[in-house]
C-alpha positions as CSV (number, residue, x, y, z in Angstrom):
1,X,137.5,263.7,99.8
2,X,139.7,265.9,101.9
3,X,141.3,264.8,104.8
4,X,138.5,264.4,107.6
5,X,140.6,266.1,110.0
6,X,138.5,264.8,112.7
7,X,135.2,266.0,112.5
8,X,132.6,265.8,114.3
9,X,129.3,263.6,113.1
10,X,126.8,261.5,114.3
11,X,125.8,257.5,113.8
12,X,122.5,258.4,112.6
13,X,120.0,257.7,115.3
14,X,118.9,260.8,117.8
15,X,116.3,260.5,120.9
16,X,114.0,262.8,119.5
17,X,110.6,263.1,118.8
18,X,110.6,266.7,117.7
19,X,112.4,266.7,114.2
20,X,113.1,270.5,114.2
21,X,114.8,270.1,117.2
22,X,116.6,267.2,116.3
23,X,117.6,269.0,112.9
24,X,118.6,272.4,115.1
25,X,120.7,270.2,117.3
26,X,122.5,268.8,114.3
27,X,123.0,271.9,112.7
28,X,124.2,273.9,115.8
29,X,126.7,270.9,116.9
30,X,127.8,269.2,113.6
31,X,129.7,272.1,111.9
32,X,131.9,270.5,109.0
33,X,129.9,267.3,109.0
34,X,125.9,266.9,109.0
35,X,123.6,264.2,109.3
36,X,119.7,263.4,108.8
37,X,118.9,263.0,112.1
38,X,116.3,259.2,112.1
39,X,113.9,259.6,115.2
40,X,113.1,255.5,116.3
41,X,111.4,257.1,119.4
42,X,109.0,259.3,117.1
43,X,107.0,256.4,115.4
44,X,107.5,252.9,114.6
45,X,108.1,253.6,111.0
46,X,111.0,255.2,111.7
47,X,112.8,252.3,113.7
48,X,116.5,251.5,111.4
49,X,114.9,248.4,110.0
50,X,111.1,249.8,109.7
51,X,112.0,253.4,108.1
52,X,113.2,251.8,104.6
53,X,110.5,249.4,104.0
54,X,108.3,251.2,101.7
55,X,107.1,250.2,98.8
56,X,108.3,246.8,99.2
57,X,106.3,243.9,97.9
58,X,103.5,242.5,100.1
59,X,104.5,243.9,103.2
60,X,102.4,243.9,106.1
61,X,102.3,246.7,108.7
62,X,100.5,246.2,112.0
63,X,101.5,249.4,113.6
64,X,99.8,248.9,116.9
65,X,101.4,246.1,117.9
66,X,104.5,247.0,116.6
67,X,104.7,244.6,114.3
68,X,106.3,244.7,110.3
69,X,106.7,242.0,108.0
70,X,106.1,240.6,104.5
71,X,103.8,238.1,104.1
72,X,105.1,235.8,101.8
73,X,102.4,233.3,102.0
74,X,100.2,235.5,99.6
75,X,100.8,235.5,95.7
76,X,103.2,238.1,95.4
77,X,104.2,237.8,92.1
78,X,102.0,240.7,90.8
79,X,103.9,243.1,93.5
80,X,107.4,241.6,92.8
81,X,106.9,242.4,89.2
82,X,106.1,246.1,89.8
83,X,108.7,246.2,91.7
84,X,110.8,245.3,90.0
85,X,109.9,247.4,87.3
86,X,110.5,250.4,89.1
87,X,113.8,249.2,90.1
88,X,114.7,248.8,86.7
89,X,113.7,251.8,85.5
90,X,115.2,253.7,88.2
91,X,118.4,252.1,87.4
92,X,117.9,252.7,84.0
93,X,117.2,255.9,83.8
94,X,118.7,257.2,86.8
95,X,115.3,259.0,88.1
96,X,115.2,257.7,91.9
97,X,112.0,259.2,92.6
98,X,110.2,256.1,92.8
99,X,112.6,255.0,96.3
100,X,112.5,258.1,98.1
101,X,111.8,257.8,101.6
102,X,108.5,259.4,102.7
103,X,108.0,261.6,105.6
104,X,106.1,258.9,107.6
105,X,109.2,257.1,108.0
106,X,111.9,259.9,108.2
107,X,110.5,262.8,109.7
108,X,113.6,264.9,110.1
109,X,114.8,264.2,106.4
110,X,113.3,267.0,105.0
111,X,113.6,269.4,107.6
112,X,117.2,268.5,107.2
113,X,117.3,269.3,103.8
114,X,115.5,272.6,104.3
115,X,118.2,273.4,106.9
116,X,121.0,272.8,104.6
117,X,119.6,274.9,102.2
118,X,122.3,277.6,101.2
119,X,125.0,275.7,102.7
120,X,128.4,273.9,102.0
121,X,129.9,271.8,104.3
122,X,133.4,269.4,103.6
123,X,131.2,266.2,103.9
124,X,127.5,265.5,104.4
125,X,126.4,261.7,106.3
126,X,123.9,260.2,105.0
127,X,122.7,256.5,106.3
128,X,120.6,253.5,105.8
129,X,120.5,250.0,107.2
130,X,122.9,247.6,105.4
131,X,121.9,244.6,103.3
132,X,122.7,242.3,105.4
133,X,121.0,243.4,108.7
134,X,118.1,244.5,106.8
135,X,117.5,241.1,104.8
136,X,118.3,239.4,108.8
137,X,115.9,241.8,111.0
138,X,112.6,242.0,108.4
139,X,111.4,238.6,108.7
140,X,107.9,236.7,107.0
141,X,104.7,235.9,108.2
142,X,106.8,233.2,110.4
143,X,109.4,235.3,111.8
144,X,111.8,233.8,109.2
145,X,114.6,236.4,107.7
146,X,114.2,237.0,104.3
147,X,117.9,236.7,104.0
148,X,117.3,233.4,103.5
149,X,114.9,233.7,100.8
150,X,116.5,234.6,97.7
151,X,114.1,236.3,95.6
152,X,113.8,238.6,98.7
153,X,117.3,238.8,99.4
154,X,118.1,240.4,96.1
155,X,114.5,242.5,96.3
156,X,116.0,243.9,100.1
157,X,119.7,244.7,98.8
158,X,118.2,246.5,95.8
159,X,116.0,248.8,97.7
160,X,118.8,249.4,99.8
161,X,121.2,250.2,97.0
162,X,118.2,252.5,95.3
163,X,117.6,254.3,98.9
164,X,120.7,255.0,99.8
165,X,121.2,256.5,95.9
166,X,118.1,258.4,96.4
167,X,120.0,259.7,99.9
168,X,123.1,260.8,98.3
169,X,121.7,262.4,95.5
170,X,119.3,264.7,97.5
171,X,122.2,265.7,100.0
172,X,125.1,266.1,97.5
173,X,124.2,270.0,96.4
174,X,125.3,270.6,100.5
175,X,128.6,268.5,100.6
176,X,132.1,268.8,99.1
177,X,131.6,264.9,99.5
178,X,128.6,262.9,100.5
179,X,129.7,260.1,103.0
180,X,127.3,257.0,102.7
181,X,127.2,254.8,105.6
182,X,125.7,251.1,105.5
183,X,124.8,249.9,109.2
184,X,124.9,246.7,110.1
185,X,124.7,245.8,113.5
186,X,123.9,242.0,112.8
187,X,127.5,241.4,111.7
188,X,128.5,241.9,115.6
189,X,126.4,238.2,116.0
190,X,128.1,236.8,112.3
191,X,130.1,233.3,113.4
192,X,127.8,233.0,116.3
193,X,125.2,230.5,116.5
194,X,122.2,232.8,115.6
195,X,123.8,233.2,111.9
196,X,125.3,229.7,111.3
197,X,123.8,229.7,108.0
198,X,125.2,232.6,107.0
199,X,128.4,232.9,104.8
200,X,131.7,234.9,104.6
201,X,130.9,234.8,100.6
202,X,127.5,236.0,101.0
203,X,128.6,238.5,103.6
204,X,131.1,240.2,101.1
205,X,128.9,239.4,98.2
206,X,126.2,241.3,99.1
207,X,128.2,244.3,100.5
208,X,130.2,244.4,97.4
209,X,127.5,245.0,95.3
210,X,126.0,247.6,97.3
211,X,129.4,249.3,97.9
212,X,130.3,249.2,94.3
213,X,126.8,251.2,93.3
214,X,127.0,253.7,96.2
215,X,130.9,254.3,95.1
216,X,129.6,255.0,91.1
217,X,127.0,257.6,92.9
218,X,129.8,259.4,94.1
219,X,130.2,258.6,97.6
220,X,132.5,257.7,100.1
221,X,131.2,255.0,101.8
222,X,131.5,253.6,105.0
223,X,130.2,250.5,106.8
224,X,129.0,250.8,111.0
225,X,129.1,247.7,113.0
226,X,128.1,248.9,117.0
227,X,129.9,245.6,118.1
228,X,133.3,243.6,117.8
């Protein structure tokens, strides 16, 4: 990657509910260094934690009370085996079609893509919620995070590693380099009290692995923390 010099970009999250808008505000403003705008004030679905759930096994959504979580008190072990199969395919084969993010949870990704058609800029941003905030902010059916549930850790940190993938590879034809950030605005609480159970080893362990795959896509990678 060439030297940033500077440039001007964007965290992820815009006050929009218009995605053209927020698109033709990115694209006016953020010359050498574009985003996908995400819209939290648009819909539910497209909250940081909400917009990459998809497709994950037994997940509940109770959109009118603002509520999203995966039931784990259900057999899921028909739904973890799919998918698992798709990630293992995907991996596999390298077709990330199966963890693309639909338009009902990124509303402005596409309009951002359409914008960018054409175009090459130094560096394009693309961004999705870390492993670590993710497996700590979607909980089960009792509020519990699914950090601490194993199976469920690794299926959270592989959907992450497969979205993000998914990300780079549909913004790469606009980008001299595709900058991938990981946000995770849990790690301003790790040490505290809320996350005594949680490790320095598991910390970097599961970072490391998604930094490692996001590095053999071909992008620079960055990790957001909007605290100490």
């Amino acid at each position: 990657m060439k030297s940033p010099r500077c440039m001007a970009t964007l965290i992820g999250s815009m006050p929009h509910a218009d995605p053209r808008a927020a698109v033709r505000l990115v694209m006016e403003n953020l010359t050498e260094a574009p985003i996908w705008p995400e819209l939290p004030r648009r819909s539910f679905l497209e909250g940081m934690v909400q917009s990459h759930t998809g497709g994950l096994p037994c997940l509940v959504v109770e959109e009118d009370a603002r509520r999203l979580y995966v039931d784990t008190s259900r057999d899921c072990s028909a739904e973890l085996a799919g998918f698992y199969e798709k990630a293992l395919a995907a991996e596999q084969n390298g077709d990330l079609s199966a963890f693309a993010i639909a338009s009902t949870h990124a509303s402005a990704l596409e309009p951002a893509v359409e914008a960018m058609q054409g175009r090459r800029y130094p560096c394009v941003k693309t961004h999705c919620i870390g492993p670590i905030s993710f497996g700590l902010q979607l909980t089960d059916e009792q509020d519990k995070s699914l950090f601490y549930n194993e199976t469920y850790r690794d299926v959270l940190t592989r959907q992450i590693i497969l979205q993000s993938r998914w990300l780079i590879e549909r913004f790469a034809p606009f980008g001299e380099a595709v900058v991938a950030f990981l946000d995770e605005p849990s790690l301003a609480a790790f040490g505290s009290s809320s996350y005594i159970a949680l490790s320095r080893e598991q910390v970097i362990g599961q970072l490391s692995q998604a930094v490692a795959a996001l590095k053999s896509a071909g992008a620079v990678v960055g990790v957001h923390v909007c605290g100490n």
